[in-house]
DRENDO-1510 file (C-alpha; in Angstrom, 1 decimal, always signed):
<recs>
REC; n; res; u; v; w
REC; 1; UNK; +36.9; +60.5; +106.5 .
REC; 2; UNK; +37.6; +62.8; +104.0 .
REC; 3; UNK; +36.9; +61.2; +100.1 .
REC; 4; UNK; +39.7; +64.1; +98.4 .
REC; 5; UNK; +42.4; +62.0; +96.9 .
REC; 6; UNK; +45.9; +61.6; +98.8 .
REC; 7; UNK; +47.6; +64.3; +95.9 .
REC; 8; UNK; +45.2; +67.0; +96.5 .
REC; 9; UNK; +45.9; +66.6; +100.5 .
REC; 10; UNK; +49.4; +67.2; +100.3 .
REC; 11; UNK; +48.8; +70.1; +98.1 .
REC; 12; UNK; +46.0; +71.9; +100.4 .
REC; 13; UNK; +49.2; +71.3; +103.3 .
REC; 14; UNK; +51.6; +72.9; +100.9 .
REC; 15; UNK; +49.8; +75.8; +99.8 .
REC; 16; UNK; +48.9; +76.4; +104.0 .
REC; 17; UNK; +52.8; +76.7; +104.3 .
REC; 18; UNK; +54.2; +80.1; +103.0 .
REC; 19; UNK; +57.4; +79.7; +103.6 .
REC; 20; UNK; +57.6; +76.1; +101.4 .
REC; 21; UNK; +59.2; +76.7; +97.7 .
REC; 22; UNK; +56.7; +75.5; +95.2 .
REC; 23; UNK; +59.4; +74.8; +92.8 .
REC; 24; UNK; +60.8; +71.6; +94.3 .
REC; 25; UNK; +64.5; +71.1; +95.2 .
REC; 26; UNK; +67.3; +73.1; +93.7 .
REC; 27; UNK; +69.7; +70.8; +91.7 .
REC; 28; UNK; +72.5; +69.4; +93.2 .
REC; 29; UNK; +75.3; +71.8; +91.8 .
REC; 30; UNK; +74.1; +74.8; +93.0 .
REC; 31; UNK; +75.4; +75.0; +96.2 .
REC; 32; UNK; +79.1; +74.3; +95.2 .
REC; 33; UNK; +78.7; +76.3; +92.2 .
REC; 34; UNK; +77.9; +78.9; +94.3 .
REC; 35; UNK; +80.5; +78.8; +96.7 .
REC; 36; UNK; +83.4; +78.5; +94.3 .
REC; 37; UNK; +81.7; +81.5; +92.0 .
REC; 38; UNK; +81.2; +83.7; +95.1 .
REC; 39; UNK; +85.7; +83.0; +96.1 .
REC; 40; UNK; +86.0; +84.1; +92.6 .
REC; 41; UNK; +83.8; +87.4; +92.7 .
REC; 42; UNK; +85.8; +87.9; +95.7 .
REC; 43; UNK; +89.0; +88.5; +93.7 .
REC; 44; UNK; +87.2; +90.8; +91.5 .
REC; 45; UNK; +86.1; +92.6; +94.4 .
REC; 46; UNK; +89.4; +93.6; +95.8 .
REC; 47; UNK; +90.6; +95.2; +92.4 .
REC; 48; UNK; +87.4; +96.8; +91.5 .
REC; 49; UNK; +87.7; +98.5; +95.1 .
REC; 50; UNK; +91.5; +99.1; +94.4 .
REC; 51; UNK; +90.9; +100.7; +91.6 .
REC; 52; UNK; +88.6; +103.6; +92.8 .
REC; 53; UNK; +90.2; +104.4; +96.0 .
REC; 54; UNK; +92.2; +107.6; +94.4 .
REC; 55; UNK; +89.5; +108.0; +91.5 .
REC; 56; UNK; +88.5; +111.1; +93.2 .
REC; 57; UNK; +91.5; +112.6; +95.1 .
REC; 58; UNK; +92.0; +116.7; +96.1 .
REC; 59; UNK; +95.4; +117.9; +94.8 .
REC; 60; UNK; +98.3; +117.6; +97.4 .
REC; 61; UNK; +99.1; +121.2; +99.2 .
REC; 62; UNK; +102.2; +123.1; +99.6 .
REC; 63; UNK; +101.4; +123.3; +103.6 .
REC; 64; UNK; +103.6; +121.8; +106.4 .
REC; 65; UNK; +101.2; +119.1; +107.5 .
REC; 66; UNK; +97.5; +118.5; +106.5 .
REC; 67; UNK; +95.0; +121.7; +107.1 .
REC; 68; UNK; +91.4; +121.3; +107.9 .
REC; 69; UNK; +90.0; +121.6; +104.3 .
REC; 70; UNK; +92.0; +119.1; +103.0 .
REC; 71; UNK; +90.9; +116.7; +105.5 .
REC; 72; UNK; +87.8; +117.2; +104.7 .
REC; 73; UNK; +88.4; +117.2; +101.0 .
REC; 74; UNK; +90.1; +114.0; +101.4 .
REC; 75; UNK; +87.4; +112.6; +103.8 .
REC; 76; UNK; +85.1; +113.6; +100.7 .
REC; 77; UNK; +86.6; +112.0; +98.0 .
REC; 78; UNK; +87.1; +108.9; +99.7 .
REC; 79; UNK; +83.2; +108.7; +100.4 .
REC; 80; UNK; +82.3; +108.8; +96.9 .
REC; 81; UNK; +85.2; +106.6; +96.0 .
REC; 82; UNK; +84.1; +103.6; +98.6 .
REC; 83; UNK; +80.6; +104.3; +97.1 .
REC; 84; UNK; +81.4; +104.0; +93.4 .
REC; 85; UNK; +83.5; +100.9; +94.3 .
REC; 86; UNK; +81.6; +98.7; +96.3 .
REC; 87; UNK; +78.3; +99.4; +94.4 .
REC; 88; UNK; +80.2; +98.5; +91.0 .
REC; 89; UNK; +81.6; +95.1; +93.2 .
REC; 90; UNK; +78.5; +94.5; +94.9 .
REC; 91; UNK; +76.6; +94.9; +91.8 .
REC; 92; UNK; +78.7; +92.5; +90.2 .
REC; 93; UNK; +78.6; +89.9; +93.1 .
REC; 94; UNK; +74.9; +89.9; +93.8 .
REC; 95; UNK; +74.2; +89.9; +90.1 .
REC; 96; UNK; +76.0; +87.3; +89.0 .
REC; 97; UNK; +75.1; +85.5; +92.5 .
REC; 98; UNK; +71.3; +85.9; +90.8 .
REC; 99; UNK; +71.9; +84.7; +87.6 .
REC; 100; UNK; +73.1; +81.4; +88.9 .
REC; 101; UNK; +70.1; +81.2; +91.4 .
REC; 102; UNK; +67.6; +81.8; +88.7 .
REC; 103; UNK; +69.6; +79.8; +86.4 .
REC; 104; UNK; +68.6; +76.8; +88.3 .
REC; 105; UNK; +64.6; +77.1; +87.7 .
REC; 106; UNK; +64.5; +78.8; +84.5 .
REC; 107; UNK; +65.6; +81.6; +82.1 .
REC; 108; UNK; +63.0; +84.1; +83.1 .
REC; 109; UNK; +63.9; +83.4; +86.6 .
REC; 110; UNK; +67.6; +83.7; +85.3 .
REC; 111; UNK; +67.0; +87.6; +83.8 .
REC; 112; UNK; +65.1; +88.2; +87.6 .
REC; 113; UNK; +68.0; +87.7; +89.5 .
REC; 114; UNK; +70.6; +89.2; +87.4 .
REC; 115; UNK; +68.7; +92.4; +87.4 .
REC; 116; UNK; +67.4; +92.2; +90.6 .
REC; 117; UNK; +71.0; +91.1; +92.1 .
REC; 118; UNK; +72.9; +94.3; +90.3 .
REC; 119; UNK; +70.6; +96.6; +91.8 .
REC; 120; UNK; +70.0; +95.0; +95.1 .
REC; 121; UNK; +74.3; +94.6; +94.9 .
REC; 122; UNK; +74.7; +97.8; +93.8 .
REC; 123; UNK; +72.6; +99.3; +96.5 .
REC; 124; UNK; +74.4; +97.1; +99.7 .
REC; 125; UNK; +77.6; +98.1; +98.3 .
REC; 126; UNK; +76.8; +101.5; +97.4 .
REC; 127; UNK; +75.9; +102.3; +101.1 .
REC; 128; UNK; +77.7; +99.9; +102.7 .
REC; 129; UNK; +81.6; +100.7; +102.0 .
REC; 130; UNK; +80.9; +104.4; +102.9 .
REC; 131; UNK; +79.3; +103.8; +105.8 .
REC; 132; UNK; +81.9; +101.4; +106.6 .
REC; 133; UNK; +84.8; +103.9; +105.6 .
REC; 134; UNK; +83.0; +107.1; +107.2 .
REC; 135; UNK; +82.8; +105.0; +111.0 .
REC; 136; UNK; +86.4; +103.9; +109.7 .
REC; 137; UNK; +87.3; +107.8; +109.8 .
REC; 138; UNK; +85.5; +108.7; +113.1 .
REC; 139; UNK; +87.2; +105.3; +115.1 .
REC; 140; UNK; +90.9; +106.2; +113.5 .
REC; 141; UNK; +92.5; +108.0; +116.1 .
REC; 142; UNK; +90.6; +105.7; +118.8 .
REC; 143; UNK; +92.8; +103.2; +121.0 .
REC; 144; UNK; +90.4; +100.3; +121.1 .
REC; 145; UNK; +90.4; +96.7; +120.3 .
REC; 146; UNK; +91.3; +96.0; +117.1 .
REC; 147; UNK; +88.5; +93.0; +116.6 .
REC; 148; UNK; +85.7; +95.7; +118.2 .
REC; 149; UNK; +86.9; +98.3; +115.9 .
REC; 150; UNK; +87.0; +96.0; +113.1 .
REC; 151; UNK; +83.6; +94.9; +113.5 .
REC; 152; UNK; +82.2; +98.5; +114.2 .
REC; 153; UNK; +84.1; +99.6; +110.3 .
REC; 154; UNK; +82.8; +96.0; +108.8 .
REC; 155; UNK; +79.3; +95.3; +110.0 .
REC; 156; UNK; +77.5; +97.5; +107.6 .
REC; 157; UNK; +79.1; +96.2; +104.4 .
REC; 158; UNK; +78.7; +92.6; +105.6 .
REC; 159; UNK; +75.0; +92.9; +106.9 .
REC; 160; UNK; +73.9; +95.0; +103.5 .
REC; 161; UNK; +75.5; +92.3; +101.0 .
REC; 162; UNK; +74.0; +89.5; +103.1 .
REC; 163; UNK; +70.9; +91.1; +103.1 .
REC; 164; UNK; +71.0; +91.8; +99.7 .
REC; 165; UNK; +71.9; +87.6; +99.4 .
REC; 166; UNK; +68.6; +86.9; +100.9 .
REC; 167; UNK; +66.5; +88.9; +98.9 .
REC; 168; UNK; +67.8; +87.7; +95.4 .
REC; 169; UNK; +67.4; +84.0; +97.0 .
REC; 170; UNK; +63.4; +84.5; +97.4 .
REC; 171; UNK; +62.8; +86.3; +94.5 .
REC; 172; UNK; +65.2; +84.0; +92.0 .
REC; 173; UNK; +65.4; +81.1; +93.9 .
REC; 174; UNK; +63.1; +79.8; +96.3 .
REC; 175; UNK; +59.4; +81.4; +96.1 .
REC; 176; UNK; +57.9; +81.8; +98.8 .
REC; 177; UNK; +60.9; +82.5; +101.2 .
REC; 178; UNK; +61.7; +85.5; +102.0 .
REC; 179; UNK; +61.4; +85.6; +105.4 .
REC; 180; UNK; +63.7; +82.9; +106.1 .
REC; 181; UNK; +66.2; +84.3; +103.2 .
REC; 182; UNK; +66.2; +87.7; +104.7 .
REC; 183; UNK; +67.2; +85.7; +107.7 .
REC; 184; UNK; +69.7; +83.6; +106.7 .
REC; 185; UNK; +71.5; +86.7; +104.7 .
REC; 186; UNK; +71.9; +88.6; +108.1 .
REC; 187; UNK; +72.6; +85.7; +109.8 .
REC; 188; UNK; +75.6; +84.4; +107.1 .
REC; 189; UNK; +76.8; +88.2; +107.1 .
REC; 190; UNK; +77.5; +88.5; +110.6 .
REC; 191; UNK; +79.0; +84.9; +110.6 .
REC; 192; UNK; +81.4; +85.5; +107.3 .
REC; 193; UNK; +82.8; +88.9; +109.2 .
REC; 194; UNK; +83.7; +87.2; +111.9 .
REC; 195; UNK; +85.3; +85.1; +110.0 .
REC; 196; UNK; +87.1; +87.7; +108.4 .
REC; 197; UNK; +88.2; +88.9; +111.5 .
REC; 198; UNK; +89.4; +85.5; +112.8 .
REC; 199; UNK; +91.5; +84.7; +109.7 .
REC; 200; UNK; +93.2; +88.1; +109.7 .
REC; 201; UNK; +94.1; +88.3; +113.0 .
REC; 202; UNK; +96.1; +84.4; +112.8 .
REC; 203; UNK; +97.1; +84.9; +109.6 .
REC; 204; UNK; +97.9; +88.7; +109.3 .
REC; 205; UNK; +98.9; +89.4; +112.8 .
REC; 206; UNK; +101.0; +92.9; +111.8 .
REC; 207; UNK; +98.3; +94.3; +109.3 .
REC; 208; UNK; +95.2; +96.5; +109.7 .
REC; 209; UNK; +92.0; +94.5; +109.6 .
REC; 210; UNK; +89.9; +97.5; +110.1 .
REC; 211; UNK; +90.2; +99.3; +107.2 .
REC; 212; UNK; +87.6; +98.7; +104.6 .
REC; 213; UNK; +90.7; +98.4; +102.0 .
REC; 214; UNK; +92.4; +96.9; +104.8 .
REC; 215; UNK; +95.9; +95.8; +104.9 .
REC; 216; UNK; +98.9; +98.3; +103.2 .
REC; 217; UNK; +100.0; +99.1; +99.9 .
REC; 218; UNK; +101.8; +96.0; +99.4 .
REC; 219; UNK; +99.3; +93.5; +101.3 .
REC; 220; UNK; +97.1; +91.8; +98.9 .
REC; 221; UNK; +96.7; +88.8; +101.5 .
REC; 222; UNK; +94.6; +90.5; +104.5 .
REC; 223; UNK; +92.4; +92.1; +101.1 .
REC; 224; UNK; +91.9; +89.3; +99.3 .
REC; 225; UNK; +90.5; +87.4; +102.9 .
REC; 226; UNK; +88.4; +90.5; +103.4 .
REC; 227; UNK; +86.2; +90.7; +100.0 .
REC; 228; UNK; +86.3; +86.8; +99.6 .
REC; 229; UNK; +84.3; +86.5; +103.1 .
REC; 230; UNK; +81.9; +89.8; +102.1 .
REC; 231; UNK; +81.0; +87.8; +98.6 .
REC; 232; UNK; +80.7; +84.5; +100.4 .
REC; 233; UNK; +78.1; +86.5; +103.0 .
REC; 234; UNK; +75.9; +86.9; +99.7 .
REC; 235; UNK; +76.3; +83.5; +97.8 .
REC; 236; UNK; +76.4; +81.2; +101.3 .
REC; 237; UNK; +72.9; +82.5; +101.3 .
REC; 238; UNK; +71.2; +81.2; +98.0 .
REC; 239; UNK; +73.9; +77.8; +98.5 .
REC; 240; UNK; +72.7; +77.6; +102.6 .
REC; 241; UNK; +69.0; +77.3; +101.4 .
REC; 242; UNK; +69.3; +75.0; +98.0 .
REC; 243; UNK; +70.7; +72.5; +100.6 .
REC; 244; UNK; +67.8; +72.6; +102.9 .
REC; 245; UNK; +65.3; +73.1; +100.4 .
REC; 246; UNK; +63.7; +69.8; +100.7 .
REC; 247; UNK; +61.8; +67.9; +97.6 .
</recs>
């Protein structure tokens, strides 16, 4: 029999465990914090998106119907547009995703995940919406299910900002776990666009899902659903995992 004492057992297990936070368990109102901060970020989202789609826009033409270089200008502008946007929103959801995460173990850990969540935010969004709006362009004129086509325009967006979840939860959050993170923010981003999907096809039968500003001029509904589910894909990830975390 071994003579260590029982403390310095369970601590030899623990340290053979990589994926097992060595700060203890999160406290208790994290995960609903989170939750209700990430619906809110989501309303910031759909104006901070709204409000860049015509920041960069060519000048309209004195032609009957659109020529080739202004398609193409317009294609352009919209690019940098989605990417301004949804790296400013992305920034601001992950980082403010972060500071709550680190806010839970300490200040230090508090200044990590702000700063790592803006850039890591900023990034996901930055490539996400124009990847999203640039497959949104190529799939326009296609006649193809609208949930297939939805998914095809939405999956980067999602994927990046629950990615972007997962790494802001190991490195603010829960030391130690970032393959599991990483995991759970691909896994929560896939499940929160389907989601999306769902909800706007019931409850917005006559709208366009599949836009990455979906919905029409008027339709804040079908918008509001879509950027409340991609801010949910980043801060289900950090909530997902406090509740697991075991003490």
């Amino acid at each position: 029999m071994s003579n260590a004492p029982e403390g310095d057992v369970i601590t030899a297990d623990a340290d053979h465990q990589p994926n097992v936070p060595q700060l203890g368990k999160p406290p208790v109102w994290l995960a609903p914090l989170l939750v209700i901060v990430s619906v809110g970020l989501g309303f910031a989202a759909v104006y901070i998106v709204g409000a860049f789609q015509r920041f960069y826009y060519p000048p309209m033409h004195d032609q009957l119907g659109d020529p080739p270089w202004y398609i193409e200008a317009v294609r352009k502008s919209m690019l940098a547009n989605d990417a301004i946007a949804f790296s400013l929103a992305g920034g601001l959801v992950v980082g403010v995703i972060g500071l709550l995460s680190g806010l839970a173990r300490s200040p230090g850990k508090a200044a990590i995940g702000l700063l790592a969540g803006v850039c890591l935010g900023a990034g996901a969004g930055g490539v996400g919406g124009p990847i999203g709006y640039y497959i949104q362009d190529m799939l326009q004129q296609k006649d193809m299910d609208t949930a297939l086509k939805t998914s095809a325009i939405w999956a980067t967006p999602f994927l990046l900002i629950g990615l972007a979840g997962g790494a802001v939860t190991a490195m603010a959050l829960l030391r130690g776990a970032v393959v599991p993170a990483i995991s759970w923010g691909l896994g929560l981003g896939a499940a929160m666009m389907l989601a999306y999907i769902l909800v706007a096809t019931m409850l917005f039968p006559m709208s366009r899902p599949e836009y990455v500003y979906p919905g029409e001029e008027s339709e804040f509904g079908i918008r509001l659903t879509a950027f409340v589910c991609w801010s949910l894909a980043a801060g289900l990830v950090p909530a997902v995992m406090a509740l697991r975390t075991k003490s």
